[in-house]
Backbone as numpy.savetxt, mean C-alpha at the origin, in Angstrom:
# Nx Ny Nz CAx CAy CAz Cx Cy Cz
-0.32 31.64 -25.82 -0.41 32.12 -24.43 -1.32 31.22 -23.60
-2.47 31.39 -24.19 -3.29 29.68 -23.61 -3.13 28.56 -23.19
-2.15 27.94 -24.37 -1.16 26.72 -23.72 -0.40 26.87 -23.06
0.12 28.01 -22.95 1.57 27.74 -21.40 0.57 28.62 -20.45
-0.34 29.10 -20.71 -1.26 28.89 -19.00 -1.36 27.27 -18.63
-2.10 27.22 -19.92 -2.96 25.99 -19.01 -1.71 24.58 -18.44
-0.58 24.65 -19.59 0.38 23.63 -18.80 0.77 24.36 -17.83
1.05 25.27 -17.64 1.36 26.11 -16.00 0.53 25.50 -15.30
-0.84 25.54 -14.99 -1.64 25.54 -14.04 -1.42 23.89 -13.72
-1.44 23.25 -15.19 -1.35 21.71 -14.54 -0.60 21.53 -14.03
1.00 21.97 -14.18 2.23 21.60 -13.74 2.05 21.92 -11.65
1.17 23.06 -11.54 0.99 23.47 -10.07 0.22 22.64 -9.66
-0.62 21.93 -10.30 -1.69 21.27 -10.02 -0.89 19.62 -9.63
-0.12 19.30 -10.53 0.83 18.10 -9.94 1.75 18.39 -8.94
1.85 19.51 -8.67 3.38 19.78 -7.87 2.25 19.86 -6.50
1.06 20.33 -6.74 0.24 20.47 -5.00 -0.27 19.10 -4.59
-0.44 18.46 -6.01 -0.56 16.77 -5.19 0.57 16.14 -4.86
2.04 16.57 -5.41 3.13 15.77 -4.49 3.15 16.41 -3.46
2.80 17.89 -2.99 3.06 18.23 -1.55 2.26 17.53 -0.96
1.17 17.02 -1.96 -0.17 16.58 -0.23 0.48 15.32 0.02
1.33 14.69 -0.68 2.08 13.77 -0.41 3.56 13.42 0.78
3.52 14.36 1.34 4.77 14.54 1.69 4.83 13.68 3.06
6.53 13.42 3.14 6.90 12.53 4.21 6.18 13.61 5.67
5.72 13.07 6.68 4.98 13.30 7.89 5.91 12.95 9.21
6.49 11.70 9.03 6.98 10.79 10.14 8.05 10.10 9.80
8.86 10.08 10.46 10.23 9.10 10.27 10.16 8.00 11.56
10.29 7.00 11.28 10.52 6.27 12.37 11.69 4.89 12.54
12.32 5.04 13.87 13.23 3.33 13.29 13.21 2.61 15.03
13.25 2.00 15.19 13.60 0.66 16.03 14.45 -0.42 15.74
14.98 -0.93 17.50 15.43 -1.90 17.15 15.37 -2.90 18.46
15.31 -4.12 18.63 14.91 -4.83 19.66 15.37 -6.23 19.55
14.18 -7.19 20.00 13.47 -8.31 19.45 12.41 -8.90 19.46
12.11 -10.18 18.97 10.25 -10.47 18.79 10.53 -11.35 20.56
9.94 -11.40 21.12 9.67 -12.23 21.96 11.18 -12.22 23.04
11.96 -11.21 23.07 12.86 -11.41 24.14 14.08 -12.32 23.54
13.81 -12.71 21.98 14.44 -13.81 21.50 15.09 -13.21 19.91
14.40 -12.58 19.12 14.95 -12.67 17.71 15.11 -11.17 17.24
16.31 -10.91 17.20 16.42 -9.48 16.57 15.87 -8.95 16.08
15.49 -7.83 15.69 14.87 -7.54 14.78 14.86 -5.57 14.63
14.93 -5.14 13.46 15.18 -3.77 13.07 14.05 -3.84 12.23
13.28 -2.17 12.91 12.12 -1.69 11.73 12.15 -0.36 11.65
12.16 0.15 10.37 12.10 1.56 10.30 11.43 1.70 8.88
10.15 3.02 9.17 9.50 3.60 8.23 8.92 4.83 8.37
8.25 5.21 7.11 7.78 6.73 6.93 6.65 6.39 7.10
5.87 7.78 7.11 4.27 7.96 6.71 4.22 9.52 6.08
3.20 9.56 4.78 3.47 10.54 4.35 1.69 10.91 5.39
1.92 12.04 4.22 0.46 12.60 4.56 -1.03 12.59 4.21
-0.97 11.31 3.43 -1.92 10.89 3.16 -2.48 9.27 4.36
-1.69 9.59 5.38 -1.75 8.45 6.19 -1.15 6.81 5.81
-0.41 7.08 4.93 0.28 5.69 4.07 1.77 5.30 4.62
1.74 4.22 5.07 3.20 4.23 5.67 3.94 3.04 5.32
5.21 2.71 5.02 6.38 2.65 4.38 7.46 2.03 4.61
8.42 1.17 4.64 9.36 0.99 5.17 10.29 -0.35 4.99
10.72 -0.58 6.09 11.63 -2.06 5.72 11.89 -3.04 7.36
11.63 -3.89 7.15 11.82 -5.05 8.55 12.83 -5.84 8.14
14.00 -5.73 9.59 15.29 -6.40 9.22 15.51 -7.70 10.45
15.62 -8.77 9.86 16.08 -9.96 11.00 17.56 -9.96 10.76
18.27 -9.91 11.73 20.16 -9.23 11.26 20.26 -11.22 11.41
19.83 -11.87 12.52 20.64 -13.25 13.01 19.68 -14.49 11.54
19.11 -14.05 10.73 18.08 -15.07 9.79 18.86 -15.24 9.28
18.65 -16.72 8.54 19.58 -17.41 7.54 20.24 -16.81 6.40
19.49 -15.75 5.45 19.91 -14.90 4.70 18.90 -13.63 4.77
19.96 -13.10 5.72 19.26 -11.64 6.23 19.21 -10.38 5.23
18.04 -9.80 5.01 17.78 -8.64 4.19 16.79 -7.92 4.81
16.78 -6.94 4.34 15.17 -5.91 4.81 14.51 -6.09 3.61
13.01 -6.51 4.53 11.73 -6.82 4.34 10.69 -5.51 3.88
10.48 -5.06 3.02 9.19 -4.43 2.84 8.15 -4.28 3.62
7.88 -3.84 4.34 6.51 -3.40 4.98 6.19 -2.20 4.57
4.46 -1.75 4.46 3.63 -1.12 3.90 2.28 -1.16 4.38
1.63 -0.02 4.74 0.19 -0.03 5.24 -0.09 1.09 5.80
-1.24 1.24 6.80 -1.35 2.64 6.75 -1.78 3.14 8.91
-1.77 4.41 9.11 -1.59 5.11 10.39 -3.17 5.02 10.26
-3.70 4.36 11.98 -4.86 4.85 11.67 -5.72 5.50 12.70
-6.72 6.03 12.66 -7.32 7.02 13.22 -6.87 7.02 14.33
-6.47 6.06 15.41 -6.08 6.19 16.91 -4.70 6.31 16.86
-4.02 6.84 15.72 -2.47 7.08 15.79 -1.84 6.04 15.89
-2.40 4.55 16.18 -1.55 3.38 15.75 -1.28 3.36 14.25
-0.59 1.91 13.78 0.10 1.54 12.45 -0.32 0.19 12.20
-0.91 0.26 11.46 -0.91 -1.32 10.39 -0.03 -1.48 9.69
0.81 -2.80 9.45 1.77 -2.73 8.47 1.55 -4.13 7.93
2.13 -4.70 6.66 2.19 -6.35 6.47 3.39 -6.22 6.15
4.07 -7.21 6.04 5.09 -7.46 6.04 5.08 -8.02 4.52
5.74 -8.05 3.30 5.36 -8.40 1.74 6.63 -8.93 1.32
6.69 -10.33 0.95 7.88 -10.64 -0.31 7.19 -10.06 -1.44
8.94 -10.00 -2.52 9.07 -9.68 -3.76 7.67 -10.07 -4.37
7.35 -11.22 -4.73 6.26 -11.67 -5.37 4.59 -11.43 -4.97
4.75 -10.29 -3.70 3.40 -9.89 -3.40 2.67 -10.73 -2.27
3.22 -11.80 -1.66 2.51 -12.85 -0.47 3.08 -12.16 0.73
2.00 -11.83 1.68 2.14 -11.10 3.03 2.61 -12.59 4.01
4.44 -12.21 4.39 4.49 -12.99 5.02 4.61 -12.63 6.94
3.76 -11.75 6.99 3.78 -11.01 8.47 2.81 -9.87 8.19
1.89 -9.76 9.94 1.19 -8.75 10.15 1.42 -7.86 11.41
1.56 -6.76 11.27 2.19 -6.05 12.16 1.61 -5.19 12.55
1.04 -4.96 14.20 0.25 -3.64 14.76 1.18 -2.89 15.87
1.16 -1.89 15.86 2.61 -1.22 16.10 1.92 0.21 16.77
2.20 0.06 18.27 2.38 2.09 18.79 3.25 2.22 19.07
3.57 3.37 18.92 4.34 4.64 19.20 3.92 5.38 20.40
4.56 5.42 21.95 4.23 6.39 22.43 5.56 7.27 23.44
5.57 8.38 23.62 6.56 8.86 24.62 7.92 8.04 23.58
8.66 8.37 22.69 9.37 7.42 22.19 9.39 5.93 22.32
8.12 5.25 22.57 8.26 3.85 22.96 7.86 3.04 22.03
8.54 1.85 21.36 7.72 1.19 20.52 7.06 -0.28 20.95
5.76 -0.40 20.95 4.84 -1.61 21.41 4.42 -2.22 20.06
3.97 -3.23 20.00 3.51 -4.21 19.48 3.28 -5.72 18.92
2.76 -6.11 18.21 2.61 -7.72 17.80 2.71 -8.05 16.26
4.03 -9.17 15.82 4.10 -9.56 14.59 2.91 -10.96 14.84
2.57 -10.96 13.81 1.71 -11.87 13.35 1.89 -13.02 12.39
1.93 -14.11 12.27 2.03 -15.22 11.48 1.03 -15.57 10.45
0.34 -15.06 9.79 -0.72 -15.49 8.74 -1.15 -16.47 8.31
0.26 -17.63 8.46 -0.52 -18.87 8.09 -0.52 -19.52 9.34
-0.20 -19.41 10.71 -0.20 -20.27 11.76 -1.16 -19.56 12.61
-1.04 -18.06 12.19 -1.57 -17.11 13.85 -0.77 -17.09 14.92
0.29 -17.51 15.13 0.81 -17.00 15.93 1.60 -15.69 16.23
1.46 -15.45 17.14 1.94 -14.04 17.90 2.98 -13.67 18.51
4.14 -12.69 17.90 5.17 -12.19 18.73 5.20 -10.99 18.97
5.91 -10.71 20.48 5.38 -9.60 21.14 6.94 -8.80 21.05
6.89 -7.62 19.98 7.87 -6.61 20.19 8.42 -5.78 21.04
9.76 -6.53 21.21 10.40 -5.96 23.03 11.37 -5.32 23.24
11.79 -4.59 23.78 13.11 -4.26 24.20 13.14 -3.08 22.90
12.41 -2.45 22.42 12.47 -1.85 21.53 13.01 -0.15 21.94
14.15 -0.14 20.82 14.52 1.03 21.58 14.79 2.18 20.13
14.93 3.31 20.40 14.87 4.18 19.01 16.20 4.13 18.41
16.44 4.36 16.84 17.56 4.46 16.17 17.93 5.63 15.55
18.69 5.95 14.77 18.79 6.36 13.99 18.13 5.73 12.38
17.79 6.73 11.86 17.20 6.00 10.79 17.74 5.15 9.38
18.43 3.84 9.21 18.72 3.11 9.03 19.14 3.76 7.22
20.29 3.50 6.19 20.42 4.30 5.18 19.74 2.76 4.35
18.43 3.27 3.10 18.00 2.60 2.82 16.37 1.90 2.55
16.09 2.43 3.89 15.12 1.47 4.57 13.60 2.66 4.42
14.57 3.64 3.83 13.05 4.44 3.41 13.10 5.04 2.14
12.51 6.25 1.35 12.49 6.51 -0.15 10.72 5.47 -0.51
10.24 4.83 0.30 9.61 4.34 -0.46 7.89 4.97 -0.73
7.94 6.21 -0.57 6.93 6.85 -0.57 6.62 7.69 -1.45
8.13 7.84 -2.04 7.93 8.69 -3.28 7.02 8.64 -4.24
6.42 9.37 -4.96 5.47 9.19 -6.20 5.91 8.98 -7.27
5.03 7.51 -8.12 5.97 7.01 -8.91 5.59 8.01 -10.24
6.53 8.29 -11.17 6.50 9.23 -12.27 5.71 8.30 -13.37
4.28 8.96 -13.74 3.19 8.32 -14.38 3.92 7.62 -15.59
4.95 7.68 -16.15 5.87 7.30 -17.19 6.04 5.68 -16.54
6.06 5.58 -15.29 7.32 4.66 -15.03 6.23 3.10 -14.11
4.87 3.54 -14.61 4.03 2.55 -13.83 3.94 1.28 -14.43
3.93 0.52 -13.54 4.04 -1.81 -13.69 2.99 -2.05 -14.61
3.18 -2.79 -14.89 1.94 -3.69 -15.66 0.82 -4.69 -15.39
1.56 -5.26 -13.98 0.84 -5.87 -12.86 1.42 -5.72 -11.50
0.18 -5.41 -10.43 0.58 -5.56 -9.17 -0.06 -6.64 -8.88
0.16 -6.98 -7.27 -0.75 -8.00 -6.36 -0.69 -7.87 -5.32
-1.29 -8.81 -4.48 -0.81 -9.27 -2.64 -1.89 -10.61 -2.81
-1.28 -10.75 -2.10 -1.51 -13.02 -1.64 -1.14 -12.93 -0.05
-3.01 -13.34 0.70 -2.53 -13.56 2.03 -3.35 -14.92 2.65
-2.55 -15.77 3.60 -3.08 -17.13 3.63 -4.01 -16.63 4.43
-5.40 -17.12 3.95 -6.63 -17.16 4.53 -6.86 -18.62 5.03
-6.53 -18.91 6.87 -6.38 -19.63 7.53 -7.93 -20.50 7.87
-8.78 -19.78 6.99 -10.48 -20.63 7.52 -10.59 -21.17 5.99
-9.55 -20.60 4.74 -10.12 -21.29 3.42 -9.20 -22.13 2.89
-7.98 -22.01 4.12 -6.69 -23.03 4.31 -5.94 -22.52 2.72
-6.26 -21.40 2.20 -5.61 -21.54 0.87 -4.87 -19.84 0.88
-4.04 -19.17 -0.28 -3.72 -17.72 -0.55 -5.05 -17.08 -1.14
-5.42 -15.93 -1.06 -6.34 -15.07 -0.78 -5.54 -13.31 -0.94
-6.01 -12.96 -2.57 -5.74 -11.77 -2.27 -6.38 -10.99 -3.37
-5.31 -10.07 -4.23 -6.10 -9.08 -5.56 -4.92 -9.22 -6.69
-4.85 -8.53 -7.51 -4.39 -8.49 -8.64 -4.68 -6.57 -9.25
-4.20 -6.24 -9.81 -4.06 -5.28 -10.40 -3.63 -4.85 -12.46
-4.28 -5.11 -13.16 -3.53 -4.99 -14.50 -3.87 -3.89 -15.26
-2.43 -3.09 -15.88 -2.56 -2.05 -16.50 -2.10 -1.73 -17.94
-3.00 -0.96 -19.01 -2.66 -1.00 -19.92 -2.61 0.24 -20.57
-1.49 0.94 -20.99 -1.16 2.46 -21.13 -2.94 2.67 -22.66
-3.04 3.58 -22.43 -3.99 4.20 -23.14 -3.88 5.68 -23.35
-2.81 6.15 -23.87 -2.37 7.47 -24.20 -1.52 8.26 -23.04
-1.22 9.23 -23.00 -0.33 10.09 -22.19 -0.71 10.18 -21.09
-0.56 9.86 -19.89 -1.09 9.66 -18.08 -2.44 9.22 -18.32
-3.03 7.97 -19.22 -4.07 7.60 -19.30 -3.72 6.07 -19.25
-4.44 5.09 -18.70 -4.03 3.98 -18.66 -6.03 3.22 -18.35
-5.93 2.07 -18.82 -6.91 0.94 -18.67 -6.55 0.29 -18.10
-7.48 -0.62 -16.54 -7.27 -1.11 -15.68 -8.14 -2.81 -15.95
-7.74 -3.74 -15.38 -8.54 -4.91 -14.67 -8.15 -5.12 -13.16
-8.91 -5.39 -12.32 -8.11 -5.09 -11.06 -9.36 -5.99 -10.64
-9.23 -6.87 -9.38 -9.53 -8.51 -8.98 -9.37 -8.45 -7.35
-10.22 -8.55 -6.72 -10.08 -8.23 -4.62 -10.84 -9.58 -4.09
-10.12 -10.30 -3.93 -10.82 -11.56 -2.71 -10.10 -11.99 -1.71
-10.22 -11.56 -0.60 -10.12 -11.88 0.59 -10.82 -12.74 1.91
-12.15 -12.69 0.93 -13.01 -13.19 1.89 -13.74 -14.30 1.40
-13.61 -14.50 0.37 -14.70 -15.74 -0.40 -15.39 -14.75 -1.23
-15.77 -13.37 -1.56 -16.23 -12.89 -2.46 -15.62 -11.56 -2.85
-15.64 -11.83 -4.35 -14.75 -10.96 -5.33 -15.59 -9.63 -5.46
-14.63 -9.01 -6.05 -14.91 -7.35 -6.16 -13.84 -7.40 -7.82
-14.55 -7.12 -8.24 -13.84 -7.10 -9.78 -14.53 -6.42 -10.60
-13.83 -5.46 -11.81 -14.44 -4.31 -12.29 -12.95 -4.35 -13.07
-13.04 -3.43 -14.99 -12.63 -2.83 -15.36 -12.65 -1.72 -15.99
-11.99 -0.80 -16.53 -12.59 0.44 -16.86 -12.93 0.52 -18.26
-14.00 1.27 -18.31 -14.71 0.90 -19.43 -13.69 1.29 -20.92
-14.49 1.16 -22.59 -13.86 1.22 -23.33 -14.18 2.58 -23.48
-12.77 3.39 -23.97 -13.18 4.79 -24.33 -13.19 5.37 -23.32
-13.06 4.91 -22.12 -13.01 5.70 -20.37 -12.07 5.45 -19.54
-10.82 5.53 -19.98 -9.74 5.33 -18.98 -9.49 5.74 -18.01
-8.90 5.60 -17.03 -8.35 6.51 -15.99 -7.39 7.20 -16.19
-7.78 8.38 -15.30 -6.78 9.57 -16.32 -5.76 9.90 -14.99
-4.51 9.77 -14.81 -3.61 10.19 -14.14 -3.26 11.72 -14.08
-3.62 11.79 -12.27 -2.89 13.27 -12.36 -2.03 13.02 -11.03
-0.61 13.43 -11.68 0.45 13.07 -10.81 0.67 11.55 -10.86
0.51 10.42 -10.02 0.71 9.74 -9.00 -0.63 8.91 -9.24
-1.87 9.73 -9.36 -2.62 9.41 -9.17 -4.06 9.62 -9.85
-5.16 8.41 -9.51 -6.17 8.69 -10.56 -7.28 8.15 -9.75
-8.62 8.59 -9.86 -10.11 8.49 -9.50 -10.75 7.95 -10.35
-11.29 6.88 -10.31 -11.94 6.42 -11.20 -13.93 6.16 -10.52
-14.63 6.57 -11.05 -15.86 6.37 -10.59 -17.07 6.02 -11.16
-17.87 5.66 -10.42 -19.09 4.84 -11.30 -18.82 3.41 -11.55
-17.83 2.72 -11.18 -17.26 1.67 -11.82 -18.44 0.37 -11.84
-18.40 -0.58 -13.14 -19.35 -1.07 -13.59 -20.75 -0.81 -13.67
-20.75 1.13 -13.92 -22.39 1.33 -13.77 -23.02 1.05 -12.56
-22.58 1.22 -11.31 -23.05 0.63 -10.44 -22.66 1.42 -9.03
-21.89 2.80 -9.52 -21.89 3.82 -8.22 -20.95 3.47 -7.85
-19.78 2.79 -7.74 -18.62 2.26 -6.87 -17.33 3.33 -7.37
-16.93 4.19 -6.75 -15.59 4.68 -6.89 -14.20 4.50 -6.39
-13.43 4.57 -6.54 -12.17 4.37 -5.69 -10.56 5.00 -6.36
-9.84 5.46 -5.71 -8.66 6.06 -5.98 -7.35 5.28 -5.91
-6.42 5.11 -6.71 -5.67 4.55 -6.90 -4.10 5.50 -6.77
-3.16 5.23 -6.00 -1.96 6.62 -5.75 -0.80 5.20 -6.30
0.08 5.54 -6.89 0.89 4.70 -7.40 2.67 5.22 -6.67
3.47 3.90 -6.12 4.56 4.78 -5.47 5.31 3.78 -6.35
6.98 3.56 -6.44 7.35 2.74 -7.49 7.53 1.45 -6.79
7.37 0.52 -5.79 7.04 -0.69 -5.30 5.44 -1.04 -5.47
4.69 -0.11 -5.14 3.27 -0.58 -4.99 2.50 0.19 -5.33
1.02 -0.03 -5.24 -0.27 0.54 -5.94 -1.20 0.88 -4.83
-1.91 1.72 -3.90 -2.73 1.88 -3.19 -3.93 2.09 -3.52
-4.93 0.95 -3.11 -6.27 1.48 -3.63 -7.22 2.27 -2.56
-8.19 2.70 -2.78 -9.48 3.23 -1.75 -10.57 3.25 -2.24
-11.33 2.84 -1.66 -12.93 3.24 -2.17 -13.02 4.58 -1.40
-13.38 5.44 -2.32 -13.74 6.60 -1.64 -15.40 6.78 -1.89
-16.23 6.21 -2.70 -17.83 6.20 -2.09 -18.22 5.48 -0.77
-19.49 6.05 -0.37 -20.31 5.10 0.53 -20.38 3.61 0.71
-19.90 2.87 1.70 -19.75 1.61 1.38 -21.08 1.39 0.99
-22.25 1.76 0.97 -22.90 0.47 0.28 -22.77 0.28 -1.30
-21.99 0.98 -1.80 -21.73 1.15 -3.15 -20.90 -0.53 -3.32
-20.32 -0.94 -2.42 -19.99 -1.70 -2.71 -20.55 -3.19 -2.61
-21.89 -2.96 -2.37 -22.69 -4.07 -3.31 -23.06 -4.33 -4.15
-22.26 -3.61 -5.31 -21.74 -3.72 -6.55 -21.26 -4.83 -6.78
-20.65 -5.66 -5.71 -19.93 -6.78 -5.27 -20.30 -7.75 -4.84
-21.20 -7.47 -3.94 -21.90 -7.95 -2.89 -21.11 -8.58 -1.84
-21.64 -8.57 -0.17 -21.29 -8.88 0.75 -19.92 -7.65 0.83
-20.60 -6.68 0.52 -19.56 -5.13 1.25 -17.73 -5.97 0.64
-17.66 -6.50 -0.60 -16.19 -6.55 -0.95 -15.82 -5.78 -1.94
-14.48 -5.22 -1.74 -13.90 -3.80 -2.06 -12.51 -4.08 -2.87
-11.62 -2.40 -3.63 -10.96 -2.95 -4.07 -9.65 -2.67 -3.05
-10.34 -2.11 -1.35 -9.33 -1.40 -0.85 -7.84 -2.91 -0.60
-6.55 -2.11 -0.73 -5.44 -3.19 -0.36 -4.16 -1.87 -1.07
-2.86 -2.73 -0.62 -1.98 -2.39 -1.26 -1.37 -3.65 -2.01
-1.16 -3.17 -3.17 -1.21 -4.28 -4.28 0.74 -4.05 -4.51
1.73 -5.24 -4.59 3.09 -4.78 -5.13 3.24 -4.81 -6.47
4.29 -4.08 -6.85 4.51 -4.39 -8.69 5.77 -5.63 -8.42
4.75 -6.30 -9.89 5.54 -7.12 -10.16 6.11 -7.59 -11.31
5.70 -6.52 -12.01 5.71 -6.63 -13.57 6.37 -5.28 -14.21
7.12 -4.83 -14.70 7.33 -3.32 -14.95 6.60 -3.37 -16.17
């Protein structure tokens, strides 16, 4: 009787973290960058402020939808990057929403240059171009994620890494690697102390003895991290570097 409480309670206990998960926002557009280049975007945001989606150039040499991923933030705008397969952000994207209107600027990462999103008008929501928010089933998590973004003052790619190694039933051992700036943030979880998955997701804290925590939500393209302590925890690192990013899988 004990055991099918207590798997009861867990089973509610995963099913209330996929609700806190749930889709929030649907969104799609369609326009072009600069008065000049087509372009279709449509994505979600659940409710954890994480948002989702796909960027389409219909007239590009070999046209597909693009991955974008990032998050809604406090002023109700959108961060997004734009991500190939292999994890290198090849676009940065700041994006409002207002009165049905869509504003904003793609970004070039390795040049800086700037295109201004126009003529943007609402769609229907594109079949495809979303699902990507779902929570990935703790069974079914990568072995490595990443992101690679050209850091234009170190003229070189600049990003994190993510590596995972199953350690019993929704338990897994991490190495996970953050430079963006010229200084690393790197930590793994100790021996005998894994991170323990519930749902989707896992908290890991204290990391390297040194007060630094952060949460990790896993969807089946990518890995979301957060520091959820006090930043100064993260002079653990030094110079305030963190493991926050969204990392892609690239490894099943």
């Amino acid at each position: 009787m004990k055991r099918i409480l207590l798997t009861t309670i867990l089973t509610m206990l995963t099913l209330v973290g996929i609700q806190a998960q749930r889709i929030v926002e649907r969104h799609a557009f369609q326009g072009t960058l600069n008065g000049k280049t087509s372009v279709r975007i449509a994505f979600e945001v659940n409710s954890d402020n994480i948002v989702a989606g796909h960027i389409y150039y219909p007239k590009a040499a070999h046209p597909a939808p693009i991955m974008v991923a990032g998050f809604k933030n406090a002023d109700g705008s959108y961060h997004l990057n734009e991500y190939q397969t292999d994890g290198e952000i090849s676009g940065l994207i700041d994006l409002t929403i207002s009165k049905g209107r869509l504003t904003g600027i793609w970004t070039n990462p390795r040049t800086e240059k700037e295109l201004k999103f126009t003529q943007m008008s609402s769609i229907a929501f594109p079949k495809g171009f979303g699902g990507l928010l779902t929570p990935e089933d703790p069974g079914q998590l990568g072995h490595y994620y990443c992101f690679n973004l050209y850091h234009t003052g170190m003229k070189e790619l600049m990003g994190g890494h993510v590596s995972l190694k199953a350690a019993g039933k929704n338990k897994v051992h991490f190495d996970i690697g953050n430079v963006v700036t010229g200084n690393i943030a790197e930590g793994s979880s100790e021996k005998g102390r894994p991170a323990v998955l519930n749902g989707n997701k896992f908290v890991y804290k204290n990391l390297n003895e040194c007060g630094y925590g952060f949460s990790a939500a896993f969807f089946p393209r990518f890995v979301v991290l957060r520091t959820i302590t006090d930043w100064n925890t993260t002079d653990c690192f030094g110079a305030h570097s963190s493991f926050d990013g969204i990392y892609i899988k690239t490894k099943d």
